[in-house]
N, C-alpha and C positions, 0 to 999 in steps of 0.2 A: 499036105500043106494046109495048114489054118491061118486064115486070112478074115483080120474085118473091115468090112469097108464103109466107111463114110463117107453118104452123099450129100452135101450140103447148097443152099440155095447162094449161089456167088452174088447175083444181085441185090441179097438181103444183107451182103456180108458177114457172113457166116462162117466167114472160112477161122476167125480169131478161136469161135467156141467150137468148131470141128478138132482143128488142134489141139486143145486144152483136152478135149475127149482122147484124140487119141493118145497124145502124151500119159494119162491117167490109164489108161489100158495099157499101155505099151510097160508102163512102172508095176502094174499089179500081174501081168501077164508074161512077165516078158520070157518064161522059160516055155512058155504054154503055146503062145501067135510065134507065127515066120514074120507077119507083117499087119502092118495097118496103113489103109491107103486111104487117098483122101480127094474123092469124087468130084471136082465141081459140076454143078444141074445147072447147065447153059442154053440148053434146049429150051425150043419154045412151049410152053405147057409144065416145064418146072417148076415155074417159080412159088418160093415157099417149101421145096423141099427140105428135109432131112428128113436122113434116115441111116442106120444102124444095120448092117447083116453082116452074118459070120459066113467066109465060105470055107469048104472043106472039101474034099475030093469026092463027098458023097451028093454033094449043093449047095446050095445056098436058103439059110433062115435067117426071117428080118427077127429083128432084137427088137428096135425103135422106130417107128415112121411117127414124127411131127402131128402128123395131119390123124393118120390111127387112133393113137395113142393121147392125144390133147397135150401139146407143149413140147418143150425139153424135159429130159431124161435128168433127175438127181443123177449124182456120180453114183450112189450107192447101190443105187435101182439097176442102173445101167451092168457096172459091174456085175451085177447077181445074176441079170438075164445071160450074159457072156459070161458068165463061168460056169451055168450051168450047162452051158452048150461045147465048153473046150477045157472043161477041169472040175467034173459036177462033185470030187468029193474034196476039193479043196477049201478052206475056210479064209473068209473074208478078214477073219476078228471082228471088230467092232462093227462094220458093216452090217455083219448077220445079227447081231445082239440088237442092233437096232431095229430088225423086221420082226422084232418078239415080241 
């Protein structure tokens, strides 16, 4: 099973641009993921999160953490880190042409 899951900061409401991510993964992926779930970070010491990881039955690798990483994730960017982890010889089209 391949799963990504997005953890998002609820207090910053976040939850509009978590969706929008995973709808875009769920349209580019969709024969690739079982699922894409959608974490809210309610816990004290959250706040400010997001974050991006694939899980597979081998573990779990982050893709995106906010705070890591500096920001949000372009669709493109994001996409390219997730597919190289659940469909590395698949092509983006225009997506890849743009990282040239």
């Amino acid at each position: 099973m391949t799963r990504v899951v997005i953890t998002y900061c609820a207090r910053c409401r976040w939850l509009l641009r978590a969706q929008w991510y995973a709808a875009e993964l769920l349209q580019t992926f969709e024969e690739d993921l079982d699922e894409v779930a959608l974490r809210p970070a309610v816990r004290e010491g959250e706040a400010g999160v997001f974050r991006v990881e694939v899980e597979t039955a081998s573990g779990s690798t982050g893709v995106w953490n906010r705070k890591r990483d500096g920001g949000f994730p372009e669709i493109v960017e994001l996409k390219r880190r997730v597919r190289d982890l659940v469909a590395p010889g698949r092509s983006l089209g225009h997506g890849d042409r743009a990282a040239t």
